[in-house]
C-alpha positions, -999 to 999 in steps of 0.1 A, spaced: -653 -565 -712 -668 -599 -701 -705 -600 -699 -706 -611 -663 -682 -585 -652 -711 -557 -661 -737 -540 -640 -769 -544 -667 -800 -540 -648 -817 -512 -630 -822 -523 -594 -783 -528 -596 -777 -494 -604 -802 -481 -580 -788 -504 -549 -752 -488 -558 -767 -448 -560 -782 -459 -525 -762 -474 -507 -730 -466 -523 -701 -440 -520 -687 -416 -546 -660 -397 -553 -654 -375 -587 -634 -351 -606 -643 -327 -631 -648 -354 -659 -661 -384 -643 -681 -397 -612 -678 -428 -593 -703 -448 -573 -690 -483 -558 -700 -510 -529 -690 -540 -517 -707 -574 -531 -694 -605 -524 -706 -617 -556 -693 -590 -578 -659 -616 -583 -633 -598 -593 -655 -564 -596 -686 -553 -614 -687 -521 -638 -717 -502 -652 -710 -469 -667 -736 -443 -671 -738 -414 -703 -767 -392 -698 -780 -373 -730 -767 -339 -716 -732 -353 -731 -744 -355 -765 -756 -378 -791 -762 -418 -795 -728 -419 -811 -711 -397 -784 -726 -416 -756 -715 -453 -770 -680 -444 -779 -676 -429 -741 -689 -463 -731 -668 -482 -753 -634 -461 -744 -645 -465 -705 -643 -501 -706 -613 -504 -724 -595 -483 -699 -608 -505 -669 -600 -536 -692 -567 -530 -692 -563 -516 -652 -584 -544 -638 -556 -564 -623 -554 -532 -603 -591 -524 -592 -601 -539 -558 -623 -572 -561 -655 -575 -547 -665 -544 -553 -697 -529 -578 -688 -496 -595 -705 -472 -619 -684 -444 -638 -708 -417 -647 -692 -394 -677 -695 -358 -673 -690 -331 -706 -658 -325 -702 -645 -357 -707 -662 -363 -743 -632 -334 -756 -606 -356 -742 -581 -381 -758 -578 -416 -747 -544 -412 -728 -562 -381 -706 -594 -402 -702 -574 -427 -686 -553 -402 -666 -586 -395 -652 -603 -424 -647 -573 -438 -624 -574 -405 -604 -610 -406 -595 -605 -445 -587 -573 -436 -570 -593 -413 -549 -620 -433 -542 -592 -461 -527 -605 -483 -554 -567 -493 -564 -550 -518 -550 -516 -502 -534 -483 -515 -547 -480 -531 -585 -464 -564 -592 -439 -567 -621 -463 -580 -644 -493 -550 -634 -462 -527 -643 -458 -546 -677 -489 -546 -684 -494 -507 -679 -466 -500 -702 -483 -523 -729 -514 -501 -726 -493 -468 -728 -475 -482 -760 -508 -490 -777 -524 -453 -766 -492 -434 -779 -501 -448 -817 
């Protein structure tokens, strides 16, 4: 993911826990607001120690981007959002961690409705490279 599409420091985080929304499901938690300079959006994802070690914490970081990388023609622009991991999802496989993530955005109304022919191409790319 692009440097300046990432949420780094900590009055960023903070403005979003404040004056943001959420929405979440058993495995992850979502915290988003609108920023006209977040162009096209703005991730930061947060793994608290409770979900285990260094190595856990970094490979639920690195698997969280990827998933957004490949759906962000899909995620609403302008917008600053934070996925916070919860336990469950460290015993999950990529395909259901993605499964996931798009239902808690989907919930939050964080997808953009109706997919163009090449959003719809570019989702089956990213299902043929998670089936390997």
């Amino acid at each position: 993911m692009q440097r300046k599409l990432r949420l780094r420091n900590r009055e960023e985080f903070s403005r979003i826990y404040r004056g943001g929304k959420s929405f979440a499901n058993g495995q992850f938690v979502v915290y988003w607001s609108k920023q006209p300079a977040a162009d096209p959006f703005r991730l930061g994802v947060s793994a608290s120690k409770k979900i285990g070690n260094a190595v856990v914490r970094n490979r639920m970081r690195r698997m969280l981007k990827e998933i957004v990388r490949h759906h962000a023609h899909r995620i609403v622009p302008k917008t600053d959002l934070i996925l916070i991991v919860r336990k469950p999802a460290t015993l999950m496989k990529m395909k259901e961690m993605e499964k996931s993530v798009l239902h808690v955005l989907k919930r939050a109304g964080l997808l953009k409705t109706g997919s163009s022919s090449s959003g719809k191409q570019a989702e089956q790319e990213a299902e043929a490279r998670f089936r390997r």
